[in-house]
C-alpha positions as CSV (number, residue, x, y, z in Angstrom):
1,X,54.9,114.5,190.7
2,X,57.6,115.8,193.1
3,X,60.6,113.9,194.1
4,X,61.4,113.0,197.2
5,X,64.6,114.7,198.3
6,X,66.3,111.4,199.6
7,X,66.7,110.5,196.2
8,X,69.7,113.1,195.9
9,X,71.1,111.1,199.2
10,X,72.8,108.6,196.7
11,X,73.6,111.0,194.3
12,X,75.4,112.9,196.5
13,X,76.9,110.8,198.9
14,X,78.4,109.5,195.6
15,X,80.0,112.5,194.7
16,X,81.1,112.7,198.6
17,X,82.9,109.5,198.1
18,X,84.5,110.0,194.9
19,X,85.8,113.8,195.3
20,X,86.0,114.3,198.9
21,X,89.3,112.6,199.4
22,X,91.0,114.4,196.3
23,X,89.8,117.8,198.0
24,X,91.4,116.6,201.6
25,X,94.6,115.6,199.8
26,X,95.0,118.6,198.0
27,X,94.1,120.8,201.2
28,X,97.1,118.4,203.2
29,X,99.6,119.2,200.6
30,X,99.3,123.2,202.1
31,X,100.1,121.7,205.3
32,X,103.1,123.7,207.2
33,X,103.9,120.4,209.8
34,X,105.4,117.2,208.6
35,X,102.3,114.8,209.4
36,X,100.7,114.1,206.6
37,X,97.2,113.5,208.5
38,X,97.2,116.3,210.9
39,X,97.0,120.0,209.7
40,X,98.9,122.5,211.2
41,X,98.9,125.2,209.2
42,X,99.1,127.2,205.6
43,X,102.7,126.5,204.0
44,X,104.0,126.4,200.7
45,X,107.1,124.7,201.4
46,X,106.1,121.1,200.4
47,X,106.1,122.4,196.4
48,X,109.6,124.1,197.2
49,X,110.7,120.7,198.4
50,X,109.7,119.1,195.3
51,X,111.4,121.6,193.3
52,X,114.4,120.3,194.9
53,X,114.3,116.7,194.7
54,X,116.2,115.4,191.8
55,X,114.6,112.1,192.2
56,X,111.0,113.6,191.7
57,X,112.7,116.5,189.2
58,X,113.9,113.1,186.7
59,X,111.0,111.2,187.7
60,X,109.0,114.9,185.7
61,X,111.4,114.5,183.1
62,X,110.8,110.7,181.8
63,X,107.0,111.0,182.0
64,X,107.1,114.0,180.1
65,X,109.3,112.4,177.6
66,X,107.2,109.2,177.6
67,X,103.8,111.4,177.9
68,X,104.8,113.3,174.7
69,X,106.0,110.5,172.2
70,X,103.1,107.8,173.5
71,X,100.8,110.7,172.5
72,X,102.6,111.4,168.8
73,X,102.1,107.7,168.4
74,X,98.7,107.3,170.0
75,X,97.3,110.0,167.9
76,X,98.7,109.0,164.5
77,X,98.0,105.5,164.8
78,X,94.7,106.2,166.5
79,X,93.5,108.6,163.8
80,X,94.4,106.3,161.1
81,X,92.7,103.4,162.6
82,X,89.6,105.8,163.3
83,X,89.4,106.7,159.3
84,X,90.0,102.9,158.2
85,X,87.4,101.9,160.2
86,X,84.9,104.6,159.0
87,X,85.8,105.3,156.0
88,X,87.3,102.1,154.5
89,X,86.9,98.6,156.3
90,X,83.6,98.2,158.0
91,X,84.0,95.5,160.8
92,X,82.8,94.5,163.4
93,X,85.5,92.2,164.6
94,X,88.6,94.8,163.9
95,X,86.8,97.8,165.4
96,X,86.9,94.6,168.7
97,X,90.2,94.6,168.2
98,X,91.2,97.8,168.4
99,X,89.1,98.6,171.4
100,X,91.0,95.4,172.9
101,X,93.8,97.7,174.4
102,X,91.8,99.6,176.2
103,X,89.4,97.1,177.2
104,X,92.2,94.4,178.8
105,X,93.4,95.2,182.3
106,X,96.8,97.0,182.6
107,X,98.0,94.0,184.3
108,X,97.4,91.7,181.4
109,X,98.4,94.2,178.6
110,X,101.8,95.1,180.6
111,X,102.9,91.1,181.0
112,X,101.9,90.5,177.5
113,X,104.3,93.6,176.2
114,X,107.0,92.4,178.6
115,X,106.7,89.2,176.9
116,X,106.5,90.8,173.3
117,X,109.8,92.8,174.4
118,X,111.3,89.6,175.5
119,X,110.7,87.5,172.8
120,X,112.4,90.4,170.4
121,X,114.7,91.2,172.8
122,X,114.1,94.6,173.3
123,X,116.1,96.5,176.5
124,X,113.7,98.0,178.3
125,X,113.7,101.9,178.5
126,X,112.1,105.2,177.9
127,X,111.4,103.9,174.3
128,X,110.1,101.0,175.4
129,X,107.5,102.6,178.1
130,X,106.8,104.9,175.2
131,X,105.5,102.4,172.5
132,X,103.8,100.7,175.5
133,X,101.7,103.5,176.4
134,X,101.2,104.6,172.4
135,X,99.5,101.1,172.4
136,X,97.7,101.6,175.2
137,X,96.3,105.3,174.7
138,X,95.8,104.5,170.5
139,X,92.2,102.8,171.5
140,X,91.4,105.8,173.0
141,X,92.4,108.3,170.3
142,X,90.7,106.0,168.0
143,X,87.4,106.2,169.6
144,X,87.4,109.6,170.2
145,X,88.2,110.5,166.8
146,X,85.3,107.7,165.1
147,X,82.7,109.6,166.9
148,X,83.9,112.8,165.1
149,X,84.1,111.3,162.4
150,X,80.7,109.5,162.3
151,X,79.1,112.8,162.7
152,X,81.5,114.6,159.7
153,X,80.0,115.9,156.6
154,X,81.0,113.5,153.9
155,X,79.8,115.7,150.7
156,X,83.0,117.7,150.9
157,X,85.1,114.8,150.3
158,X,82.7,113.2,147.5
159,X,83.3,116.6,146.0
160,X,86.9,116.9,146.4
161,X,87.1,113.7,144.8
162,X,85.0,114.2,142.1
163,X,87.2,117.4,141.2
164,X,90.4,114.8,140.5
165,X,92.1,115.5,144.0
166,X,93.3,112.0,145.4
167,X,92.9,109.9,148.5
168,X,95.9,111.7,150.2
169,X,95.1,115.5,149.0
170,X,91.1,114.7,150.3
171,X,92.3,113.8,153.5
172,X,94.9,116.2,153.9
173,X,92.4,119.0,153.0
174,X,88.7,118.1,153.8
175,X,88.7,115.2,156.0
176,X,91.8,116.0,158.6
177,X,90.9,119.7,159.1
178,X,87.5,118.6,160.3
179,X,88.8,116.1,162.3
180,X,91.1,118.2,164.4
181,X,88.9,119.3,167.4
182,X,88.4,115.4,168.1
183,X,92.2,114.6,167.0
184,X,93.9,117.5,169.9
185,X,90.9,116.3,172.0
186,X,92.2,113.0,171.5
187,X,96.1,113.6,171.8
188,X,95.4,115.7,175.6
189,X,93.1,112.2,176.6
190,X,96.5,110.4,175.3
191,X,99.0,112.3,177.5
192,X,96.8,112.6,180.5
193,X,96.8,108.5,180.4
194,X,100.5,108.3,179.9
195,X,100.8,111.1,182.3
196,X,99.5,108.8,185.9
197,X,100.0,105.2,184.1
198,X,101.5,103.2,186.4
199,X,100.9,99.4,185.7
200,X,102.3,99.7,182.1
201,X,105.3,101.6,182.6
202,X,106.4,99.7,185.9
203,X,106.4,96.8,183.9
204,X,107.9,97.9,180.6
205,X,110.9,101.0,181.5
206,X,113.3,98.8,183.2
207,X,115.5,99.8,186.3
208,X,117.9,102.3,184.8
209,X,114.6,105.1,184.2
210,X,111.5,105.8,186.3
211,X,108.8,107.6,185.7
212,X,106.9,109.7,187.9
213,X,104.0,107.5,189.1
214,X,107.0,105.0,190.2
215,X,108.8,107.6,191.7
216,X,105.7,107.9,194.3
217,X,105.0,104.7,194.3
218,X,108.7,104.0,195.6
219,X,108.2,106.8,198.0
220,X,105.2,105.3,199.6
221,X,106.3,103.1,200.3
222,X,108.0,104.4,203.4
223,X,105.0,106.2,204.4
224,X,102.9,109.3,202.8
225,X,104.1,113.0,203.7
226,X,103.2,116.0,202.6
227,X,105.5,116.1,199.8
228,X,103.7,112.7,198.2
229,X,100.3,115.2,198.5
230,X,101.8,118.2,196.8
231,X,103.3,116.0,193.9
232,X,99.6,114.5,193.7
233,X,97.8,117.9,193.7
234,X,100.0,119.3,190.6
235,X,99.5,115.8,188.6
236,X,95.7,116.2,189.2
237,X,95.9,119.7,188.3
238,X,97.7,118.8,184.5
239,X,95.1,116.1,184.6
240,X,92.1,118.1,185.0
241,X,93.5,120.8,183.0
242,X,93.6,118.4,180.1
243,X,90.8,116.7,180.6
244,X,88.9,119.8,180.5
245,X,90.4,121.1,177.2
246,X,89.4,117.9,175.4
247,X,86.2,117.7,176.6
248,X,85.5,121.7,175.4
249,X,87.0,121.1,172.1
250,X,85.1,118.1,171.7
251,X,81.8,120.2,172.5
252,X,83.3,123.0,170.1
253,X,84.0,120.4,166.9
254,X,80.5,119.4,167.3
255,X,78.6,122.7,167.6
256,X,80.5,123.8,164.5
257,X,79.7,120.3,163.0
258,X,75.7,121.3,163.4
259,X,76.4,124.9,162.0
């Protein structure tokens, strides 16, 4: 029975929607005039201008910071959980509660930090946005890593065990090497999060640091130039990039899990 082509009307149009304004923003951010709706040309000068910008240059260096050490947390805390839950404690209400995190709005997970931070009295800073956004991304990294896991051959660590090596030296040896496709996989999902989180760090850095998502949130505020669209085209870019990469080492940890 053939299908009538305005079926793939929907399909499309969806695709349309979702990707047509990221392809017009990045095609704006090679603009050579100063509007940034009307094109006037091809011009590099927009990324020069951001090279230049100290504001935007600091705003680079705190998420980087903040990307890197959420993502050391996220993915030691998240593979851990992953293994506890697979391999140890079997339930149904913790493997709830560590989805939680990524399940609550950013909106209610920031206020509740601030709180947290309050209630400690913890300054705000980079150290704070960074155990914020290790919270937040150590869901992730915990799912990602349970499905490797689920599908992982379990024989070489029954075997490990039954020649006298211990909890630590079977994990170290069996179970973590065959885990690492889904734990990188689930490190570059971390820093891609940290990377465009907004909500979260607005709510948890303080005044003295901002991060870069702030940093064009502030300047949006005043309008959007060409500038705004060449800082968005090289986050997508890292975005993508790493997006990408997890999703291929993902598809390589399981193809080498069926061999």
């Amino acid at each position: 029975m053939r299908r009538s082509k305005l079926l793939y009307v929907p399909f499309w149009a969806t695709y349309a929607f979702l990707y047509l304004p990221i392809i017009v923003l990045v095609v704006m951010s090679f603009n050579s005039g100063d509007s940034a709706y009307s094109y006037e040309g091809f011009s590099l000068k927009w990324y020069g201008e951001l090279a230049k910008d100290e504001r935007v240059l600091d705003g680079v260096v705190n998420t980087l910071i903040v990307a890197t050490g959420a993502t050391v947390i996220a993915t030691v805390l998240g593979t851990l959980l992953a293994v506890g839950l697979v391999r140890h404690t079997k339930s149904k209400v913790l493997e709830a509660v560590s989805l939680m995190p990524a399940v609550l709005p950013d909106l209610v997970l920031a206020i509740g930090l601030l709180v947290f931070y309050g209630m400690i009295q913890l300054t705000l800073g980079l150290y704070s946005a960074i155990l914020a956004h290790g919270v937040f991304a150590m869901a992730f990294v915990a799912a990602v890593v349970r499905t490797r896991l689920s599908g992982a051959d379990t024989s070489l660590e029954e075997a490990s065990r039954d020649l006298g090596a211990g909890p630590v030296a079977t994990f170290m040896k069996i179970t973590l090497p065959q885990l690492m496709p889904g734990i990188v996989a689930g490190a570059l999902l971390a820093f891609t999060l940290s990377l465009d989180e907004f909500v979260i760090a607005f709510f948890t850095i303080g005044n003295s640091d901002q991060t870069l998502p702030i940093v064009i949130y502030s300047m949006i505020r005043f309008g959007v130039t060409p500038k705004i669209n060449a800082l968005a085209a090289i986050l997508l870019l890292v975005s993508f990039t790493a997006v990408i990469a997890g999703q291929r080492l993902t598809k390589i940890g399981e193809s080498r899990a069926q061999d």
